[in-house]
BANUBA-240040 format. One record per residue (C-alpha): residue number from 0; x, y, z; chain. Coordinates in steps of 0.5 Angstrom, whole numbers, plus 500, padded with zeros to 3 digits. Layout:
BEGIN
ATOM_NUM_X_Y_Z_A
...
REM end
This chain:
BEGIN
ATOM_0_587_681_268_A
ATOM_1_588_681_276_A
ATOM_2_586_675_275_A
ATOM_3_591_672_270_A
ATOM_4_596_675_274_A
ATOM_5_595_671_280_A
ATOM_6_593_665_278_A
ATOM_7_600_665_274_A
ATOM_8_604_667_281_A
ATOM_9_602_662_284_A
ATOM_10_603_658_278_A
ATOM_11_611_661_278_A
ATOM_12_611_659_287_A
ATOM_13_608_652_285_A
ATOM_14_614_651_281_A
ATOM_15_619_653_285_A
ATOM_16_616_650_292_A
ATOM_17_617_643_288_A
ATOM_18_623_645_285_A
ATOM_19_626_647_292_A
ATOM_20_623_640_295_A
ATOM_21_626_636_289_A
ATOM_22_634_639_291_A
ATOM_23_633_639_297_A
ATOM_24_633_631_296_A
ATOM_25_638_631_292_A
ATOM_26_644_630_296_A
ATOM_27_651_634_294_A
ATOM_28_654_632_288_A
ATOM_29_660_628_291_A
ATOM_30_656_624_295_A
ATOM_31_652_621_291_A
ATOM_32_653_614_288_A
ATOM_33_655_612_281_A
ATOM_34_650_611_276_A
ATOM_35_655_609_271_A
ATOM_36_660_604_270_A
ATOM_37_663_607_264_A
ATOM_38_665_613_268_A
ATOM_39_671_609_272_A
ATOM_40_678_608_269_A
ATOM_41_678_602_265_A
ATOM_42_682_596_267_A
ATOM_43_690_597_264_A
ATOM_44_691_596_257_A
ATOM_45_683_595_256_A
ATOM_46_682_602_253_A
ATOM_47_686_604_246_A
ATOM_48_686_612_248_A
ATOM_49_690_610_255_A
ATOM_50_697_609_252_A
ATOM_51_697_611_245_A
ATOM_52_705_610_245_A
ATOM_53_706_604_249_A
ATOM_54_712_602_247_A
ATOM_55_715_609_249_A
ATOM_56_722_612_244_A
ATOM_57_728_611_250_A
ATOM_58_732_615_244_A
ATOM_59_739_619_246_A
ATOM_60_743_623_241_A
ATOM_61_750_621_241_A
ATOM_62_754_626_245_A
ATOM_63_756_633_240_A
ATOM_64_760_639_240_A
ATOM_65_759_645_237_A
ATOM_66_762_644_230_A
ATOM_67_763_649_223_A
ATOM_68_764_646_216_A
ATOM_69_767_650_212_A
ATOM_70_768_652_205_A
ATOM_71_763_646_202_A
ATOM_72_759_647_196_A
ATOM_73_751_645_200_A
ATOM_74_746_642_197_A
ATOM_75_741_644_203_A
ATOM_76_734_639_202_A
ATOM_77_730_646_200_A
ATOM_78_731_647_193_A
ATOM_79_738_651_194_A
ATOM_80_746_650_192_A
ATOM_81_751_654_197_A
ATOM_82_758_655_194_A
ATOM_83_763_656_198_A
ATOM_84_759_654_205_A
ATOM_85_758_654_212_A
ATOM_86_754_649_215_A
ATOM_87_754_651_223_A
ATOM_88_751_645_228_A
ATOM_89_751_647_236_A
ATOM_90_746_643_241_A
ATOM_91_745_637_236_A
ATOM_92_741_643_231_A
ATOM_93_743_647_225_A
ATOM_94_745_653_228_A
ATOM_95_746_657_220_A
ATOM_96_747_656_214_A
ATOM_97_751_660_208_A
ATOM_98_756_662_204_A
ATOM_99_762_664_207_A
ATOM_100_759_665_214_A
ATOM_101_763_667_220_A
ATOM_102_765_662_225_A
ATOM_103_764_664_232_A
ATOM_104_768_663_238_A
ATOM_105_768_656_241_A
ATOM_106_767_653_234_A
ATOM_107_771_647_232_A
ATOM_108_773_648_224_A
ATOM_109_772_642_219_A
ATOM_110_775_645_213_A
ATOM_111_770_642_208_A
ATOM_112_773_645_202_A
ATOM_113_773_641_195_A
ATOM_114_767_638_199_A
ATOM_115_760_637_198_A
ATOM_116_754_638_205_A
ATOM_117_747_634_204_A
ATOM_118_742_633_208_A
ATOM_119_742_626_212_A
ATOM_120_738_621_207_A
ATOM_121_733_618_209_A
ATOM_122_730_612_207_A
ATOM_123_723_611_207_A
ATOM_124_722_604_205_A
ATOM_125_726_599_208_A
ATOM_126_727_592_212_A
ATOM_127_733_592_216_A
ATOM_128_732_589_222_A
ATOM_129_726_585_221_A
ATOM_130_730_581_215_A
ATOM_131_737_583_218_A
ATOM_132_744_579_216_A
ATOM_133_746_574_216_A
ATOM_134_739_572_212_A
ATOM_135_738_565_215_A
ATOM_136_730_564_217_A
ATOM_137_731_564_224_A
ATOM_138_731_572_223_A
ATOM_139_726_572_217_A
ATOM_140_721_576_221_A
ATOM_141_718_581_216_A
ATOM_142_712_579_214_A
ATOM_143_706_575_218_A
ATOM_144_704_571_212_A
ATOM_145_697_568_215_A
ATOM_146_692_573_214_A
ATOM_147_690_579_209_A
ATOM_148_689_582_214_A
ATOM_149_695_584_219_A
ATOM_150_694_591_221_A
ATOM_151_695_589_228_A
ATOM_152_703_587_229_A
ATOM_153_708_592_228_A
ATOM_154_714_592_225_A
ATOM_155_719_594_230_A
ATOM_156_718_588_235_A
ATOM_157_721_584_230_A
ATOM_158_728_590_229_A
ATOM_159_733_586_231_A
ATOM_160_738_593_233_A
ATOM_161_745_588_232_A
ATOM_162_743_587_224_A
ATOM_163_750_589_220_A
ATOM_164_745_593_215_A
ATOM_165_744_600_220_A
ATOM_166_752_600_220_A
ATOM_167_753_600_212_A
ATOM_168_748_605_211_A
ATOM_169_750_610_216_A
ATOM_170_756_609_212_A
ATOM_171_752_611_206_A
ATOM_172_750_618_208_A
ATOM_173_743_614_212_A
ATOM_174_741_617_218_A
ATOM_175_734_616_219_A
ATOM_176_729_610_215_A
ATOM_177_722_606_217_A
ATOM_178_722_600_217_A
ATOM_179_716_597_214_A
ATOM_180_713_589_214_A
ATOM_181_712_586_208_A
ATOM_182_707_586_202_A
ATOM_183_704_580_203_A
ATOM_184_698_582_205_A
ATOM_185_693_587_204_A
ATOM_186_695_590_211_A
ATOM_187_702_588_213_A
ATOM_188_702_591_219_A
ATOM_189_705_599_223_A
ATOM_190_712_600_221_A
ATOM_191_717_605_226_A
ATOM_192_722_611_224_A
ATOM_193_728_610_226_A
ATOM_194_735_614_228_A
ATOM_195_741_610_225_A
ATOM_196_745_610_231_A
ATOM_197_747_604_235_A
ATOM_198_743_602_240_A
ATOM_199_742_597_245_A
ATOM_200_734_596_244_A
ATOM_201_730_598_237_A
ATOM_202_726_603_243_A
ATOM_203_733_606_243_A
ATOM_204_732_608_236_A
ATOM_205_726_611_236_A
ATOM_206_725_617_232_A
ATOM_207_722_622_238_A
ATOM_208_715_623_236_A
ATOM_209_714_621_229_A
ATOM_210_708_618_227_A
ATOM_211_706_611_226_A
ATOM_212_705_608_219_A
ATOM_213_701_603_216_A
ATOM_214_704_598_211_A
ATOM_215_698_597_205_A
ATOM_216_699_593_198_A
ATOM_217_695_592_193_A
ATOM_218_696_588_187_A
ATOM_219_701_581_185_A
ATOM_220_703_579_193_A
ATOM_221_697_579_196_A
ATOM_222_693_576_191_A
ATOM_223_699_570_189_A
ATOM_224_700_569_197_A
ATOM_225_693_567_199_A
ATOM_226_690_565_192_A
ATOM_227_696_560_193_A
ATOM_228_692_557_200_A
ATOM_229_686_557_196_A
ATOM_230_683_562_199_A
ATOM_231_682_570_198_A
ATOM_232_684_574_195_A
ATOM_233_687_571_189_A
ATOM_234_684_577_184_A
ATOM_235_685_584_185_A
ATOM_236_678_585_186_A
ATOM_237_679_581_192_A
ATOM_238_684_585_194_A
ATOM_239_679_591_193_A
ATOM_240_674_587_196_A
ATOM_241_678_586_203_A
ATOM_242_680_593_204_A
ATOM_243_673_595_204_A
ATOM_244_670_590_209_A
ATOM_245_676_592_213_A
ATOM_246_675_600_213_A
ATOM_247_668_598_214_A
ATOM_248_670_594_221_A
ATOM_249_674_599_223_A
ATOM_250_669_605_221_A
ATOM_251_664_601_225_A
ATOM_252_669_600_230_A
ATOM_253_670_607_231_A
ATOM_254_663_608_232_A
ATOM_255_662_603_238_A
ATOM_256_668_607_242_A
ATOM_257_665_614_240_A
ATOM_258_658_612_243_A
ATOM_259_661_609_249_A
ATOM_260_666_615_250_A
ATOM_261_659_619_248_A
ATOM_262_655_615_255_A
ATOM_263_661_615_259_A
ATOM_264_662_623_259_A
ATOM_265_654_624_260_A
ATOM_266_654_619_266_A
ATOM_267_650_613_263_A
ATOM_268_651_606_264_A
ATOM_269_655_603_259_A
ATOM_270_659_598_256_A
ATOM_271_666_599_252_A
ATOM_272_667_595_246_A
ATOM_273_672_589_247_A
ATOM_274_679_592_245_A
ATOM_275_682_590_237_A
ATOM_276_689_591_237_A
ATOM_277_687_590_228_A
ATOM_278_682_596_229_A
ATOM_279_686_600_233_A
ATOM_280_690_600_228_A
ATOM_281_686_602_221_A
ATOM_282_682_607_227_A
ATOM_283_689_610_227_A
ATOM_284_689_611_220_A
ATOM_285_681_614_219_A
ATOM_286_683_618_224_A
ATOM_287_690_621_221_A
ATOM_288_694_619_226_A
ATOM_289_697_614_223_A
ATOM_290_700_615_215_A
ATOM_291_699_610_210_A
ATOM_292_705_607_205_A
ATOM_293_701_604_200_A
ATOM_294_705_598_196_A
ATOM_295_703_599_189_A
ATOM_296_706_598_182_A
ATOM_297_700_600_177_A
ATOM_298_698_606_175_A
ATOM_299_690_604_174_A
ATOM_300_691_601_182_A
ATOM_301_694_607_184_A
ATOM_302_687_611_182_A
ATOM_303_683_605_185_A
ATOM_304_686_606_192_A
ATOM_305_685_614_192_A
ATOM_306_678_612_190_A
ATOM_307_678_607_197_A
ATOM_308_680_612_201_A
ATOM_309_676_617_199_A
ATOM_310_670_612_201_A
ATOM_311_673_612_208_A
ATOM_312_675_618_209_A
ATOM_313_682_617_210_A
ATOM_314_689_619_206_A
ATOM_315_693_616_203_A
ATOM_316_701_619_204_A
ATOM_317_706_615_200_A
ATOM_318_705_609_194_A
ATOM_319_712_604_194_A
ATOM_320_715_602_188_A
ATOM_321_710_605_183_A
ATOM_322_714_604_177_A
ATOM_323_708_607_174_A
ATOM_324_707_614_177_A
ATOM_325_709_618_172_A
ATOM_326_702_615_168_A
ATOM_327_699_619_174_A
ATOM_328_704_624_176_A
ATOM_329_698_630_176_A
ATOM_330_694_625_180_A
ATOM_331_699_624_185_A
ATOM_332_700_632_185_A
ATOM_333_693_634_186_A
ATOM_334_692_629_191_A
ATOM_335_699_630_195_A
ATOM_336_701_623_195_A
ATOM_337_709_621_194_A
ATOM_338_711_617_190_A
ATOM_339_718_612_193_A
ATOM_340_721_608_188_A
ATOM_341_727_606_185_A
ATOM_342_730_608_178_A
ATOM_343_732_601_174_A
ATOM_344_729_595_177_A
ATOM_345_725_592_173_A
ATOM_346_721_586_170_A
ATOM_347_721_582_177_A
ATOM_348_714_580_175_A
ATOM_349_709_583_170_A
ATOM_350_706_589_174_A
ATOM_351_714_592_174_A
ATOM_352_713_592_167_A
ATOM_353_712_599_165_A
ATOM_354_719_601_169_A
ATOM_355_722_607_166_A
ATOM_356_729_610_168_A
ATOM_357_726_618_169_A
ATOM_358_720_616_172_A
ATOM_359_722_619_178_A
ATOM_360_725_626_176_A
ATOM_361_717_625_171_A
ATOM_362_713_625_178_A
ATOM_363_718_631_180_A
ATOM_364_717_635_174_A
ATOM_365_709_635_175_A
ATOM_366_709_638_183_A
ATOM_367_709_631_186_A
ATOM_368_714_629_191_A
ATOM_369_718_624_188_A
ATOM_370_722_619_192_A
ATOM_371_728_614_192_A
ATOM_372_728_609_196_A
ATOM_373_731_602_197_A
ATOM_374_727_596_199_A
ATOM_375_734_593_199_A
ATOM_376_740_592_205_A
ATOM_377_745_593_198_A
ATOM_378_742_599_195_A
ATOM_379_741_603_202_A
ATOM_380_748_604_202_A
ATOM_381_748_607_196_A
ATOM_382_741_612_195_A
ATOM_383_745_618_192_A
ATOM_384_748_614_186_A
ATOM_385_740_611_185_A
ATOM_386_738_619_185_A
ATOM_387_743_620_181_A
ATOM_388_741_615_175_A
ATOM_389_735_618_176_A
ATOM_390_737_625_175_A
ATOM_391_742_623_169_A
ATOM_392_734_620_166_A
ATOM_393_731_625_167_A
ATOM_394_736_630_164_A
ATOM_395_737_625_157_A
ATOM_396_729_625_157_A
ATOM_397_730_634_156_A
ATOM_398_728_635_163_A
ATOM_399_732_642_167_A
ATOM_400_733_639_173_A
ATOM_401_739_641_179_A
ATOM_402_743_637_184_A
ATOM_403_740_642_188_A
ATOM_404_733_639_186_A
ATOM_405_734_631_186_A
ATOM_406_737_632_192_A
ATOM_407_730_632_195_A
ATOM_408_729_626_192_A
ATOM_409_733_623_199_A
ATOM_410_732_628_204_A
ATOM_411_727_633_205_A
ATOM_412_721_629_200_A
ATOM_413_722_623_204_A
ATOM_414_722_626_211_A
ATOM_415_716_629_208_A
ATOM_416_713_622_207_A
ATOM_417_715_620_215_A
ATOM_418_711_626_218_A
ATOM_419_718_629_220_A
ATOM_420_719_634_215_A
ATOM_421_719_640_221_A
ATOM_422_725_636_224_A
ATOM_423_729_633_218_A
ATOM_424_730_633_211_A
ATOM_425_733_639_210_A
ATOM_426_740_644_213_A
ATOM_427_735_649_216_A
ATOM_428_737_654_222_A
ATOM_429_733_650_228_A
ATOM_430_732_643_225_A
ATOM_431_735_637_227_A
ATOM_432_743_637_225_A
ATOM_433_743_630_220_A
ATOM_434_748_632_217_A
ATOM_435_752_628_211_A
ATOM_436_760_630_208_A
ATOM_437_762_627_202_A
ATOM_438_767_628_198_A
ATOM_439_765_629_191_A
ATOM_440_760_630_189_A
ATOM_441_754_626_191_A
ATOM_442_751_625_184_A
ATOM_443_759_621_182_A
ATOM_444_759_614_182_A
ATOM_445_766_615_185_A
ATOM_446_762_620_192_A
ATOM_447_763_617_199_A
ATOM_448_760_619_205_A
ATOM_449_766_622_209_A
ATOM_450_762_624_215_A
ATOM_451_755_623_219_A
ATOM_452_753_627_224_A
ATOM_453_746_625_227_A
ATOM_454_742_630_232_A
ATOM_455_750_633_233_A
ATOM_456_754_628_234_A
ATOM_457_759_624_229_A
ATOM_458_756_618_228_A
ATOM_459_760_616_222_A
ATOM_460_768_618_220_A
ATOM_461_772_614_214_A
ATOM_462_778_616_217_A
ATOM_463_776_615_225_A
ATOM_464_775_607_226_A
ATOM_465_773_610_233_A
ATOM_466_766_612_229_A
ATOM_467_765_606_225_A
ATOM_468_761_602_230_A
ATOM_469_761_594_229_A
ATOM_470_755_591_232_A
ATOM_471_755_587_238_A
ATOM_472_753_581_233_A
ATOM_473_760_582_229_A
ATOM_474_764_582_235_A
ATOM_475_770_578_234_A
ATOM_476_768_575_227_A
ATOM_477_775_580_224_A
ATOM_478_778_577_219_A
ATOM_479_773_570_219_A
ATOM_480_770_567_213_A
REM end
């Protein structure tokens, strides 16, 4: 036993002696030399996780005041009606809502009654700025037709600020929308959520924070643009085929940055992957930080889209024109997915064949977000009459619903899709204060936006022609033909 003992002290020593040797040889951590390329900065714009906004909001709220609206009827976004209401904005925020509400000192008093209050609409499918008035094909800049695949441009550095359009749609009760690129393509590129105040620079209107989106589109665009060059897709099972070998690319692409980072933080040689500002954008998507908004009219290609992203791991956050969602509408609920469309656009082509009027207040009926929106410089300023139609349709169909339940189809829904639901979307004591006043009822044809304030600040003033801003491009065109 002494024996064992003694050949395993002097085990233990030797060990310790070699142990010793090999620190003492070793010098300090901060003088030895780099065993790594990868643990130094990579060269400016080389590494995709550096500068994950480099195009940074320089947004400024319009100049407010403390102001009380009182004696509306207030459709808050959440599902509520307030007659005889007060809606109290202090510090660009909603400070309180309700029926009869005090107005504390330093208030300065709106008298709203026989009025109605909503939320700012919103807009969740829009072109303003990258196919701005006037329509001439200098400024038609909206889709980058050349490739299937073009998730690599985005759609803000084509807004042009001094489109006419951002002006008439404040007057429609608009405060916020995202500007998207066009659907000739599988993967048309980013698009940018916007504050609809005039501004110098689209970095100007930039909602703060608000997370990218990526424009996708399945069905007759893609197929007819490219199958017209001779060249894929022109089938729908091309289309399917060009998503997946795109979200292969990206997966992979993924993958490479991943085991560079991995070696890098060990301090083992190697190599970054040479940046792709297309798979920076699709890696965004896999790694839920950029939203998808899905163009798709049919129902069958609704469901086959849900299947993709399944296979690749991301979420679908919206579908766009989905003139069948009612034929999935609990598919829609069970996978969280929004539906934006339109009431009565119909029959363009064959895909936008199996419109109905109710599908809209359908979607909502089964537990899905339901949207409005308008894909056109028209019918931007008019959202609350296109929800409207829709509510009347849905109504004749046999459905219970309120105004104060449609409202949410322009309002909080849509800021649901965008990802600012937290800030806008609904008159909420803390949020945002994107305010509309109408004088009517909004779901009249004869209702008109009376006043809009965005983050506080009066934006829009029927009355006032100090609030009713013309863009520098309008300037000095009074009164031409």
């Amino acid at each position: 036993m002494n024996k064992v003992i003694g050949t395993a002290v002097a085990a233990l020593a030797s060990a310790s002696l070699a142990a010793c040797a090999t620190t003492a040889s070793k010098p300090p951590a901060d003088k030895r030399p780099a065993t790594s390329q990868a643990a130094a900065a990579l060269p400016k714009g080389l590494d995709p996780a550096a500068a994950k906004d480099p195009f940074p909001s320089s947004y400024r709220p319009l100049p407010g005041r403390a102001v009380a609206l009182v004696g509306a009827t207030v459709l808050t976004g959440t599902g509520a009606q307030v007659d005889n209401g007060t809606v109290l904005i202090r510090d660009g925020r909603i400070a309180a809502v309700g029926a009869g509400l005090a107005v504390p000192a330093g208030y300065e008093t709106v008298d709203a009654r026989g009025k109605w209050i909503t939320p700012g609409l919103i807009d969740t499918h829009s072109h303003l700025g990258v196919y701005p008035a006037p329509e001439v094909q200098a400024h038609s800049d909206g889709n980058e037709a050349i490739d299937p695949n073009t998730a690599q441009v985005w759609a803000e550095h084509s807004v042009w600020p001094q489109d006419p359009g951002f002006n008439l749609a404040r007057a429609g009760g608009v405060t916020t929308l995202l500007v998207l690129p066009g659907s000739a393509n599988l993967f048309g590129g980013r698009g940018v959520t916007l504050r609809n105040i005039p501004a110098r620079t689209v970095q100007d209107m930039k909602f703060p924070g608000a997370p990218y989106t990526l424009k996708m589109a399945c069905g007759e665009n893609p197929k007819r643009v490219y199958g017209g060059k001779q060249r894929t897709p022109s089938t729908r099972m091309g289309n399917v085929a060009g998503y997946r070998a795109a979200w292969i690319n990206a997966a992979d692409y993924m993958r490479k940055w991943d085991d560079y980072r991995a070696k890098a933080g060990r301090g083992e040689k190697a190599d970054p992957p040479k940046r792709d500002l297309q798979l920076d954008t699709l890696t965004g998507v896999l790694k839920g930080e950029i939203l998808v908004q899905n163009h798709c009219y049919r129902a069958d290609e609704m469901a086959q889209m849900i299947d993709i992203s399944k296979e690749f791991g991301y979420r679908i956050t919206a579908f766009h024109h989905t003139v069948e969602a009612y034929k999935i509408a609990d598919l829609l609920a069970k996978n969280d997915i929004c539906a934006a469309t339109w009431t009565n656009w119909w029959g363009a082509k064959l895909e936008v064949f199996d419109s109905v009027e109710a599908n809209v207040p359908m979607v909502d009926a089964a537990g899905a977000c339901a949207i409005i929106k308008s894909d056109d410089p028209d019918l931007i300023q008019r959202l609350n009459q296109e929800a409207a139609e829709a509510l009347a349709a849905g109504r004749a169909a046999g459905l219970q619903i309120t105004e104060a339940q449609a409202i949410r189809w322009i309002t909080a829904n849509p800021a649901k899709a965008l990802g600012v639901l937290t800030e806008t979307g609904t008159l909420e004591a803390g949020k945002r204060a994107d305010v509309t006043l109408w004088d009517g009822n909004p779901f009249s044809v004869y209702a008109r936006a009376q006043q809009v304030w965005i983050d506080g600040g009066l934006a829009y003033d029927r009355n006032d022609p100090r609030f009713q801003a013309r863009s520098d491009f309008e300037l000095g065109l009074e009164g031409r033909r």
